[in-house]
C-alpha positions as CSV (number, residue, x, y, z in Angstrom):
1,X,108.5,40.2,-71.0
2,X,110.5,43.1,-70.0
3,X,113.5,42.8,-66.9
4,X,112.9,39.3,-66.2
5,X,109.1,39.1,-65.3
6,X,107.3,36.1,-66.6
7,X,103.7,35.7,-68.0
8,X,102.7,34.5,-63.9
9,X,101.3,36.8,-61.8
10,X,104.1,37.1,-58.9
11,X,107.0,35.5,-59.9
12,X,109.7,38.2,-61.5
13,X,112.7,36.0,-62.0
14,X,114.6,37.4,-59.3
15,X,116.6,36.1,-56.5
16,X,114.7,34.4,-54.4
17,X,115.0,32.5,-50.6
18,X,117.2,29.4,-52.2
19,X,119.8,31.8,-53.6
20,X,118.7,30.6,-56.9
21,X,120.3,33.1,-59.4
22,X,117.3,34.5,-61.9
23,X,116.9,36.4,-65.0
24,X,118.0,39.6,-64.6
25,X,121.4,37.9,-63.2
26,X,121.0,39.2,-59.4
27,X,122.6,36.7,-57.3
28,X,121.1,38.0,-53.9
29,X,124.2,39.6,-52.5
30,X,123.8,42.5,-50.2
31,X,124.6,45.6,-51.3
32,X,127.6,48.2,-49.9
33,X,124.9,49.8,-47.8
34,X,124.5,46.8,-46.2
35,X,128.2,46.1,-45.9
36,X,128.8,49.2,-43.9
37,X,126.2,48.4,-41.5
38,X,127.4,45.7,-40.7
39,X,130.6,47.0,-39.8
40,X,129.4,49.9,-38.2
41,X,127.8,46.9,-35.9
42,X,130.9,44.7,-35.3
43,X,132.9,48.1,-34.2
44,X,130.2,49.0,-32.0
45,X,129.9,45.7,-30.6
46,X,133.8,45.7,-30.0
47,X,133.6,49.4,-28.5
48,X,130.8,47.5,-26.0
49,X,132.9,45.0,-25.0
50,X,136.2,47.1,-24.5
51,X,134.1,49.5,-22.2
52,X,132.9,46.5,-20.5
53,X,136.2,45.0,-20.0
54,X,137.1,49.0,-19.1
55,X,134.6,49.0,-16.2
56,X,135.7,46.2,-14.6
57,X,138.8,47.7,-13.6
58,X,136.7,51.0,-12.2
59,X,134.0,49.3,-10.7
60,X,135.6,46.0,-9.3
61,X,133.2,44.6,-6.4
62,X,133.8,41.9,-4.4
63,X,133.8,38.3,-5.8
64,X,131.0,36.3,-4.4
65,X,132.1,33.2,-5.5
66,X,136.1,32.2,-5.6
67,X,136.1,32.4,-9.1
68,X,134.4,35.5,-9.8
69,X,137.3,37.4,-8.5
70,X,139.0,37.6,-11.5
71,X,139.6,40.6,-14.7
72,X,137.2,40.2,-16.9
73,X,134.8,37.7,-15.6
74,X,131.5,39.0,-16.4
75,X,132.1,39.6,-19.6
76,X,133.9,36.3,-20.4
77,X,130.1,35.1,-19.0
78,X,128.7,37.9,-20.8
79,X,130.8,36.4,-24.2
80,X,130.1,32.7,-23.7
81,X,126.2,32.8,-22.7
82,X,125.9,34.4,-26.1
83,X,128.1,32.3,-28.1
84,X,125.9,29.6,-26.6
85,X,122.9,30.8,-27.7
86,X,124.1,31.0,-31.3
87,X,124.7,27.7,-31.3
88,X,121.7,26.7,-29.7
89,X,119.9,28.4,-32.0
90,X,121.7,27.1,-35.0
91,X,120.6,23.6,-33.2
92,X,117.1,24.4,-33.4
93,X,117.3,25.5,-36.8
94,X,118.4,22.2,-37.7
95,X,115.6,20.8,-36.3
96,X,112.8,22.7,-37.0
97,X,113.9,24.1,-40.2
98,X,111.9,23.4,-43.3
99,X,113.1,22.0,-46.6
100,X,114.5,24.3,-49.9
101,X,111.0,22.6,-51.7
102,X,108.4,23.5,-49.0
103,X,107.2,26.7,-49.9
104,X,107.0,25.4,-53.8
105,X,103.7,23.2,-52.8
């Protein structure tokens, strides 16, 4: 068959979830499209953060707690409840994540 389709209804030879490199050579990289979007996101989440950081020194309220008080705190809390969440998440994944052979039954 033509462009790496096989005689089986559905299966095309193609890339598919396990990386698995097919046919027609694809190897399931994303595009350049894809690369720029992602780097528009990483400098708008920098820009995000510096304006954060930015407001603190306009808009400094009192500190509630003693150690609250300081530049930058919220989004120090802001950074780590995140960064904690990606882990926890990558945790999970460990856990609740299916084998590479699961969705061959």
């Amino acid at each position: 068959m033509k462009n790496g389709t096989t005689s089986q209804k559905g299966q095309t030879g193609q890339t598919g979830k396990t990386g698995q490199t097919g046919q027609t050579g694809q190897t399931g990289h994303a595009g350049p499209a894809m690369a720029k979007g992602r780097l528009l996101a990483l400098r708008a989440a920098a820009g995000l953060c510096l304006a954060s950081l930015g407001a603190s020194l306009l808009a400094h309220g009192p500190a509630h707690f003693g150690f609250d008080g300081f530049f930058g705190f919220h989004a120090l809390v802001g950074f780590l409840a995140c960064a904690a969440l990606v882990l926890v998440t990558g945790l999970a994944g460990v856990f609740l994540g299916r084998g590479e052979e699961f969705y061959d039954r």
